[in-house]
N, C-alpha and C positions, 0 to 999 in steps of 0.2 A: 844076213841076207845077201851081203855082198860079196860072199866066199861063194853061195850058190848063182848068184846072176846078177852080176854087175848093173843089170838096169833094174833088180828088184828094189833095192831101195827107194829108187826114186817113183817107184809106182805106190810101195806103199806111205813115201810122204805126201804123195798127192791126196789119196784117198784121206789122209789124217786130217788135211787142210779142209778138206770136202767136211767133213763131220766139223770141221771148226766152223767153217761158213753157216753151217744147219743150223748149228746150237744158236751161232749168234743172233741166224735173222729171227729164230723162234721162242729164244728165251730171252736175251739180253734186251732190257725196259729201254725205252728213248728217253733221253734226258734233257733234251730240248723241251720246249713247248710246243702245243698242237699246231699255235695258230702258224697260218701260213706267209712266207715272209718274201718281197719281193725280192728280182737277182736282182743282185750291183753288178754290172758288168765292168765296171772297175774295179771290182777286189779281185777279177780274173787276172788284172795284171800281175805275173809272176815277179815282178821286182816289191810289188808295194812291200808282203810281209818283213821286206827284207831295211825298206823303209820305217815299217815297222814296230820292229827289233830295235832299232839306232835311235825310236824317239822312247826307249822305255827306258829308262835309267835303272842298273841292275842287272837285264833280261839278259845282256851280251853275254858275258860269266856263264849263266847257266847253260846257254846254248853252248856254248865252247866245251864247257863239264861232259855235253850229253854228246857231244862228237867226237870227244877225245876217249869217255869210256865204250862209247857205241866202236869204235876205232880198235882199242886194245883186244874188244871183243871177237873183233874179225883174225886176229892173229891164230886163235885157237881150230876156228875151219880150215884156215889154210894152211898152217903149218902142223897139227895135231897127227896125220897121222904118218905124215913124214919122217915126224920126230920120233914116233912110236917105232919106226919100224927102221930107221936108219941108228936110235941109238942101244934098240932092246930087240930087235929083229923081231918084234911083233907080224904076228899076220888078221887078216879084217876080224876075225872074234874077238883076239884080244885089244884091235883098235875099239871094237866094240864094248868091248868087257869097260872100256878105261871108262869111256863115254857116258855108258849106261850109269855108272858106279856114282860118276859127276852128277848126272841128270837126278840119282834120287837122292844125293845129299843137297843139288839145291833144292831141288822141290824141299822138306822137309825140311830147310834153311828159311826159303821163303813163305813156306805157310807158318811158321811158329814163331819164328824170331824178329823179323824188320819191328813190329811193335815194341815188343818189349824195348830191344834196342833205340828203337825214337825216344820210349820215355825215360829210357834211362841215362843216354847219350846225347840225348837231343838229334834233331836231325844232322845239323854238320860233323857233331861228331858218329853218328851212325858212320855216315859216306866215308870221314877219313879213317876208322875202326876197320871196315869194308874195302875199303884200296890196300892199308897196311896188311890184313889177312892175305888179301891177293897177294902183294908183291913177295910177303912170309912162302907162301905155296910155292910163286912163281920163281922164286930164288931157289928153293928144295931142288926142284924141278928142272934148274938151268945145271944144275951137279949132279942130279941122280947119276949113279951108275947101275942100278938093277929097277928092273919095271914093279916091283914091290912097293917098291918107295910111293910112287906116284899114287899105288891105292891108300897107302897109308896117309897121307897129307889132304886126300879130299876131300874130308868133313873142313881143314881148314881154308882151302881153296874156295871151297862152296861158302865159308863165310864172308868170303868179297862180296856176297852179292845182298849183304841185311842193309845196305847205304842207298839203295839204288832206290825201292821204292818210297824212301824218306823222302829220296832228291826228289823222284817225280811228282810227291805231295805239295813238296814244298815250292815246284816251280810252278804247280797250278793254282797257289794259292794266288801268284802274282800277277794275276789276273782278273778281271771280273768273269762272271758267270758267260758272257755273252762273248766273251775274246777266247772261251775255251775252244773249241773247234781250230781258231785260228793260233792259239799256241799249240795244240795237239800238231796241227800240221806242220809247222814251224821245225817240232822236233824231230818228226817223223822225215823231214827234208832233209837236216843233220845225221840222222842216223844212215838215208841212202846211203849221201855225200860219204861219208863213211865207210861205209858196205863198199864204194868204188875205189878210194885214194886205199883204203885199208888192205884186202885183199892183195894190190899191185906193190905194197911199200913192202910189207911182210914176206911174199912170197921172193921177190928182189931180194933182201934181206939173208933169208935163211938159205940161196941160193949160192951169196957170197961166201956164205959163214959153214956148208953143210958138210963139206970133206973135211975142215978142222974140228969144230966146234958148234952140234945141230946144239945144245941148249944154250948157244948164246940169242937164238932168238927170244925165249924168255927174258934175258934180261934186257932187251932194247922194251920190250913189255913193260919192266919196273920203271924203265925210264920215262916212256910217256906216261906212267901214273902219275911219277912224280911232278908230271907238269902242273896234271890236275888237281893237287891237295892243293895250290895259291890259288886258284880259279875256286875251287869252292870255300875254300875261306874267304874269297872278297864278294863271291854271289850269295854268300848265305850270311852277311854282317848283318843286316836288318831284315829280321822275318815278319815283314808285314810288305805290301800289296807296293809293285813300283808304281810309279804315276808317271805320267806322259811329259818328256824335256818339252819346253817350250820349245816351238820352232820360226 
C-alpha cells in the first residue's frame, strides 16, 4: 500500500481499529458486575497507582518485565524498515513481505502454542524459552547478509512471543478480581512509557550505528532482554497472589 500512496496505509489502519472498536463494544461480555459503583475521586489521583505498585510486594518485577519487553518491542517499528532497506536494499513490498511473514507466524505461535508451552514449561520458564527464541532470531538477524535469511528464522523469531501471554496470566493472578481494571491500567501506563523512551533510544541508536553497522541494533535488543530474564526470575519465584507491605 505504501509503494502506491504513502498515506494509504495509515487510512487502511484506521479503518482496521474501527472494525476493532465494533467487535469490542458489541461482542466482547463485561466482566465487571452490573451493580453500579460510586467515583472515588481520589483514585483519580495519578500518583496513587504508582503508590500502589510500591505497597504490593512482587508487583515491581513484573511491571519492570512488561516495560522492558513492551521497550524491546518498539525497536522493531522503528528501526525495521530502515534496516531492510539500508542492509538488503529492500523496497516497501518486500518491507512488507518481511512484516506480513512475522505477522502470521506469530499469529499461529500465539493461538496454538503459549498453552501448551505453560504446561509444559511453566510459566517462567515459557517467558525465558520466549526471550531466548528472540535473542536466537535477533542475533541471525544482527549477521544476516542476504534478506533470505531473515524469512527463514521467522517461525523462530515468532516463538519469542509463547512467554508473553504466560507473563500476563500470571501477573493478573496477583491481584484480586477487583484490583484487575487497576492493574490492567498500571501496565498499559508502562507499555506507553515505553512506546515513548523506546522509539527515541532505538532510533538515536541505529543512527549512531547505521553507516557501520545497521544489525548492531538488534544486538542492543539481546541486551535489554538480557536485563529481563533476573526480573522474571525474581517476579515469578512465588506464583501465588502478592499481598499488600504494611505501611
Amino acid at each position: 500500500l505504501g509503494d502506491q500512496w504513502l498515506r494509504l496505509p495509515f487510512i487502511a489502519a484506521a479503518v482496521l481499529n474501527a472494525c476493532n472498536m465494533l467487535l469490542a463494544f458489541f461482542i466482547l461480555p463485561e466482566s465487571r458486575t452490573p451493580a453500579r459503583e460510586r467515583i472515588d475521586l481520589a483514585a483519580l489521583n495519578p500518583l496513587r497507582p504508582l503508590r500502589w505498585i510500591l505497597s504490593m510486594k512482587g508487583l515491581l518485577p513484573i511491571i519492570l518485565v512488561f516495560f522492558i519487553l513492551s521497550a524491546t518491542g518498539e525497536a522493531y517499528g522503528t528501526c525495521w524498515a530502515l534496516w531492510g532497506f539500508d542492509t538488503f536494499h529492500w523496497n516497501g513490498l518486500w518491507i512488507g513481505l518481511s512484516l506480513g511473514a512475522f505477522g502470521i507466524c506469530q499469529t499461529v505461535v500465539q493461538a496454538l502454542l503459549p498453552g501448551p508451552a505453560s504446561k509444559r514449561l511453566g510459566e517462567r520458564g515459557a517467558v525465558v524459552v520466549g526471550i531466548a527464541c528472540a535473542c536466537l532470531a535477533l542475533l541471525a538477524m544482527a549477521f544476516a547478509s542476504q534478506g533470505w535469511i531473515v524469512f527463514a528464522i521467522m517461525p523462530v523469531f515468532a516463538l519469542g512471543g509463547i512467554g508473553t501471554p504466560a507473563f500476563q496470566a500470571f501477573a493478573s493472578r496477583q491481584v484480586d478480581p477487583a484490583r484487575q481494571g487497576q492493574l490492567q491500567g498500571v501496565l498499559t501506563s508502562a507499555v506507553s512509557l515505553a512506546s515513548i523512551i523506546g522509539p527515541l533510544a532505538f532510533s538515536t541508536f541505529y543512527l549512531a550505528v547505521q553507516q557501520a553497522w545497521p544489525g548492531a541494533i538488534w544486538l542492543s535488543v539481546v541486551a535489554i532482554y538480557a536485563l529481563a530474564v533476573p526480573l522474571v526470575l525474581l517476579g515469578t519465584r512465588a506464583a501465588r497472589p502478592v499481598q499488600p507491605a504494611s505501611l
